[in-house]
Phi, psi and omega in degrees: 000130165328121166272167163278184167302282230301318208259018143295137016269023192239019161278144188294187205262333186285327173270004159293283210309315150328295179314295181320318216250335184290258202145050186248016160169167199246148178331301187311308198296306175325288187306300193297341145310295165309324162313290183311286192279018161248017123307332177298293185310295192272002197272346162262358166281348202004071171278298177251105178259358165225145196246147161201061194286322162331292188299314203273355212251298181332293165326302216293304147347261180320324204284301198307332194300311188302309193286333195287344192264352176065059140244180191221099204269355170168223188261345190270333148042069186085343167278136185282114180248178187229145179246159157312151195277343169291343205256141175301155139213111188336122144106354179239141174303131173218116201263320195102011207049019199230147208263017157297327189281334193315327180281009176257102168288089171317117194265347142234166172253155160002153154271009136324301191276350180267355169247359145311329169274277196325336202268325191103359146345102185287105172245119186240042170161168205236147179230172204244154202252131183307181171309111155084040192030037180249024171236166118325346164208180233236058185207137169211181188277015130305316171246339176115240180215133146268157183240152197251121206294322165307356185192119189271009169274335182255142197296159151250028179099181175192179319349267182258099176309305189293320194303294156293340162329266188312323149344279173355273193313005207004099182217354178193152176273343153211163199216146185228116197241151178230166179203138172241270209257043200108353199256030107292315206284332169255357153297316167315319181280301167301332203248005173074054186198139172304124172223137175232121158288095198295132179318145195300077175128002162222047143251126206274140160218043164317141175070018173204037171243177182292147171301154198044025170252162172231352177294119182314143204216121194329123167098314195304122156234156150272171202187125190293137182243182191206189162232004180240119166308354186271348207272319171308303186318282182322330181274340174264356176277321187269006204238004181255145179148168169288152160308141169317327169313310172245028194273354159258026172240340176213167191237157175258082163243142190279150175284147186285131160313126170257358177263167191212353173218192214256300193311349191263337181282151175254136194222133176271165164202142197226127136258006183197191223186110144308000183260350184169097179297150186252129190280163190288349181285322198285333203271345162308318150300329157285301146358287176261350143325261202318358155304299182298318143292000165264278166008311181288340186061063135268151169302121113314106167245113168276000172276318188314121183224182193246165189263090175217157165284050223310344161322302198273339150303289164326329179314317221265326175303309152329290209295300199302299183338279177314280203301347177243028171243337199294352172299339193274019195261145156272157212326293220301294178301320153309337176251357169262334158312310182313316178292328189292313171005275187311318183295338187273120172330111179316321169270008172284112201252004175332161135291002168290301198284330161298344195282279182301342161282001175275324181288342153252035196286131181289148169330296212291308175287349162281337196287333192272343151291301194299015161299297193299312178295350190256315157318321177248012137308337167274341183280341179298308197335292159340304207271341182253012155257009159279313167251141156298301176191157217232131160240138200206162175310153165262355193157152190274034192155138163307194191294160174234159203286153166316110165224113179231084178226115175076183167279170173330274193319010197236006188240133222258141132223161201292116166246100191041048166069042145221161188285149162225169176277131174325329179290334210287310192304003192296305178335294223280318180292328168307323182300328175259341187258348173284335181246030151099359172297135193282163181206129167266119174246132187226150220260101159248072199003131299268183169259121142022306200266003184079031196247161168315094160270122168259136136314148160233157187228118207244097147257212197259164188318116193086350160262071188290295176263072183219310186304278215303309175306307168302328180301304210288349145321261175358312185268008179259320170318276184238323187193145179235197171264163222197099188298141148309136193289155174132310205236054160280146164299000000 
């Protein structure tokens, strides 16, 4: 069932945009609701770290005259959002968490964010992001640590961290995300709430680069995050296509869902790894997914894998990963890697040594890893025309406590009551993102301890809403999103 106005401030943005055009409350007023409570809300959450409420009060204004006038400027229509602090949005800082940036003042927007406005969209603040969007969690020296509204002792993940934060928390009605390594899909996950990661390139993502690059950058997409699965669907319809750049030689149309109930998919299911152990409340939860859907009478196979090495993927996902993050490193550092390089044992398997020998890789040995990756991308191709979607973890745990002691690669987290290294969940984000696969994560319920467990729903190339269209059975079905206690009106 649709929610209503009664279910604000935790209803989804298709059913806001609803709500907006029957005329059961007004643009200005939504937004000045959504205002309130992350005054209210958000200062032990630090979630929206840029306000630009002025503009938006303005905007909002304006959305109301236009409905009054019987237009409709599109499907978002007055509804209030929020963007991640990477995406430009004209007239506002978008630093990267890094206080060299602070003063890069956006002279435009995103090309995201201009079709989320064309779309009708209110955005009326930016939310906050680790340090180079390079963490599992939410903290830099400019806005500070966001906290993850079930528990504000625990990250709500990372890139955007704020972003699904603020979701949670009903503090904005959509969120707009970018993800390289997991930073939709585990935010998405800690914080219980719908995120989709898009097949690799048909979201522009002009205007979500470091500042002052435009070169497309391996893996990096943008992506919606929500409290609805319909809501994803909808937000990839208007934010996918080609860039101007390339929109007079090609068109984007996504293949459609042809299913219609949970029982008709043939479904994989992966719950552990040796590359990255799974805790046991997450994999009890996939677990009893996968019950339910052999109940429904889908096919369920925990075996079925595509004939791939999947050890050696990961190798090759790291190595490629580090290699299209290592442009964002500085000289200094970069040239002290160069020195390290050599000294490390060919058979020193770490993620340290792998970080670095990936940040220092000759041209002629990436063409022969990404060579290798592009064979498997024909062997998924291949593996999905057996299965629909492979359902697999989104992170080997749920959310975890805030820890920024040492670098990534030297930091723990609790897994069936042993430490493992935190880089070991890199393994879950890979699976779909070295070959370019779209993945949906979605809220199936709680841990033992009451924390978020998400699914991600892994298909074949272009099949985003196929990923969504499965969320949305799952949330009509079996689970939906479920507010943190705590942020009733």
């Amino acid at each position: 069932m649709a929610p209503t106005m009664s279910e604000f401030p935790f209803g989804s943005a298709t059913a806001l945009a609803a709500d907006i055009r029957a005329k059961r409350i007004g643009c200005a007023e939504l937004l000045e609701r959504y205002g309130a409570r992350a005054a209210r809300f958000d200062p032990p959450i630090n979630a929206i770290v840029v306000k630009d409420m002025e503009r938006a009060r303005a905007r909002a204004r304006d959305a109301d005259a236009a409905l009054a006038r019987g237009e409709i400027w599109g499907p978002l229509h007055g509804v209030p959002m929020t963007v991640k602090e990477s995406f430009d949005l004209e007239g506002t800082p978008t630093t990267w968490g890094m206080p060299e940036f602070r003063g890069n003042i956006a002279r435009s927007n995103a090309v995201a964010v201009d079709r989320l406005l064309a779309a009708g969209a209110v955005i009326f603040g930016k939310t906050n992001v680790p340090t180079l969007l390079a963490e599992w969690q939410t903290s830099n020296p400019i806005y500070g640590t966001t906290n993850n509204p079930w528990d504000v002792s625990l990250s709500p993940g990372g890139s955007s961290g704020g972003s699904a934060a603020a979701l949670a928390a009903g503090l904005t009605a959509l969120e707009m995300g970018s993800d390289i390594g997991g930073s939709i899909r585990d935010p998405a996950h800690y914080c219980g709430v719908y995120g989709h990661k898009p097949t690799y390139g048909i979201v522009p993502m002009r205007g979500q680069l470091f500042p002052g690059n435009v070169a497309p950058v391996d893996f990096f997409v943008a992506g919606p995050l929500a409290r609805g699965a319909r809501d994803l669907g909808m937000a990839l319809n208007i934010l996918a296509g080609p860039d101007a750049l390339e929109a007079p030689g090609w068109q984007l149309r996504l293949r459609q869902p042809t299913k219609r109930r949970l029982g008709e998919f043939r479904v994989a299911l992966k719950l552990d790894d040796p590359n990255s152990e799974v805790d046991r409340g997450v994999q009890d939860r996939l677990q009893a997914l996968a019950d339910f859907l052999a109940r429904q009478g889908a096919t369920v196979s925990d075996t079925a894998r595509p004939d791939i090495d999947l050890t050696k993927a990961y190798e090759i996902f790291i190595t490629l990963l580090r290699a299209a993050t290592s442009r964002t490193s500085a000289p200094e550092i970069f040239r002290q890697q160069l020195a390290a390089a050599p000294s490390l044992a060919p058979e020193d398997p770490s993620y340290y040594a792998r970080m670095i020998r990936a940040n220092t890789i000759r041209h002629r040995d990436w063409l022969d890893v990404d060579e290798a990756r592009h064979r498997m991308r024909w062997q998924w191709s291949a593996f999905f025309r057996e299965y629909d979607v492979l359902l697999c973890p989104a992170a080997a745990s749920a959310a975890c406590p805030h820890d920024y002691v040492g670098e990534r690669y030297q930091r723990t987290i609790a897994v069936n009551g042993k430490r493992v290294p935190t880089t070991d969940q890199m393994f879950w984000a890979g699976i779909s993102g070295l070959v370019h696969l779209p993945a949906t994560v979605a809220p199936i319920g709680p841990t033992p301890a009451g924390l978020p467990v998400g699914v991600q729903i892994v298909g074949a190339e272009y099949d985003d809403l196929a990923c969504i269209g499965f969320a949305e059975l799952l949330e009509r079905e079996y689970h939906a999103f479920v507010p943190p206690p705590g942020y009733e009106d």
